[in-house]
C-alpha positions in Angstrom: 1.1 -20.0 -3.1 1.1 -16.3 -3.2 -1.8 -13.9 -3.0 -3.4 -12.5 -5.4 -3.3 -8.6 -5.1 -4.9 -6.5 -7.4 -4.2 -2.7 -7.2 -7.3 -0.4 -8.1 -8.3 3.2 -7.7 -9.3 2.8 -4.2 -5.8 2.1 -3.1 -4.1 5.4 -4.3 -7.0 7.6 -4.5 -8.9 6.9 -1.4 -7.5 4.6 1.1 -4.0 6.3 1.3 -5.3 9.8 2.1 -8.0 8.6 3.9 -5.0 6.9 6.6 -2.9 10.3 6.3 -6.3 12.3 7.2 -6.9 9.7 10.1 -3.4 9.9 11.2 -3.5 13.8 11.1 -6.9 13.7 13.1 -4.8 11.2 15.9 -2.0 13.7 15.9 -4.3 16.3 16.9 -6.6 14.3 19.6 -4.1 12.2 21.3 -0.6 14.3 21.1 1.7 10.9 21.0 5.1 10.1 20.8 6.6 10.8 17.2 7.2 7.5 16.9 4.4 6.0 17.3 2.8 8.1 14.7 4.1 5.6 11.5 3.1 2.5 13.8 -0.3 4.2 13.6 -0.5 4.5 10.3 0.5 1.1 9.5 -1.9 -0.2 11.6 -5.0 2.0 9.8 -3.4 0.6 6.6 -3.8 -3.0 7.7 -7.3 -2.5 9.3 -8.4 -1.0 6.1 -6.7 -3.7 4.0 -7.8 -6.5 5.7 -11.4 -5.5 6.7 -12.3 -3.6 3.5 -10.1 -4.1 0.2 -9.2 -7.5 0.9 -12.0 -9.2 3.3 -11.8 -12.5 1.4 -8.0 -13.0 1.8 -6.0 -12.8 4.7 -2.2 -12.9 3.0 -3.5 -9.7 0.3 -4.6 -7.9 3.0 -1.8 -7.7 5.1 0.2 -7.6 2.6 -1.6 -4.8 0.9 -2.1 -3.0 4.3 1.9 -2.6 4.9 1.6 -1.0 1.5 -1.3 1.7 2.5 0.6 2.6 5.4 3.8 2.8 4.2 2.5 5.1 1.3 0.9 7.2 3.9 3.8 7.6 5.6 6.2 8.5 2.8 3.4 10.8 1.6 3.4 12.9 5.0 6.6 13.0 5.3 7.7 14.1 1.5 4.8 17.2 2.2 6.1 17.8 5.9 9.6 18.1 4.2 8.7 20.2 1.5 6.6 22.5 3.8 9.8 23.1 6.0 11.9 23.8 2.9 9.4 26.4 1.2 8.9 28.4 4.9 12.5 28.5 5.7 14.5 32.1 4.5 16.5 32.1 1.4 19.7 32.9 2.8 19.6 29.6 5.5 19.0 27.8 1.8 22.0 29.5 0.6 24.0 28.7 3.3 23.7 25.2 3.5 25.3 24.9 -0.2 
């Protein structure tokens, strides 16, 4: 009735940054919308998913893939977020308390 996912290495180690290294590269090349960037991503998750972790079955790949894209996502933006709050000046830091 439900599929059977198993989680390996490849999932955290290679597939996730491979789709935040993918998304970056589409970022540079096409310039879209910031909106479209996490519709992006999930789609590379699912493609990756469904074509390569999961080929034999359909329901673990797409639901794997939201997974892989959703990770990617949360991953780029906790980094993006910490960037922001590292370059900003101490006293806006202060400021905001």
């Amino acid at each position: 009735m439900f599929p059977d996912v198993q989680t390996n290495i490849w999932d955290a180690v290679i597939a996730v940054p491979l789709i935040i290294v993918l998304t970056m590269v589409f970022k540079l090349i096409v310039k879209p919308k910031d909106i479209w960037v996490p519709t992006f991503a999930n789609f590379l998750g699912y493609g990756i998913s469904i074509l390569i972790s999961h080929r034999h079955d359909l329901a673990a790949g797409i639901f794997m893939g939201f997974f892989y894209g959703s990770a990617a996502i949360g991953t780029y933006s906790a980094w993006k977020t910490s960037w922001v709050a590292f370059r900003q000046p101490e006293t806006q830091i202060d400021d905001k308390l």
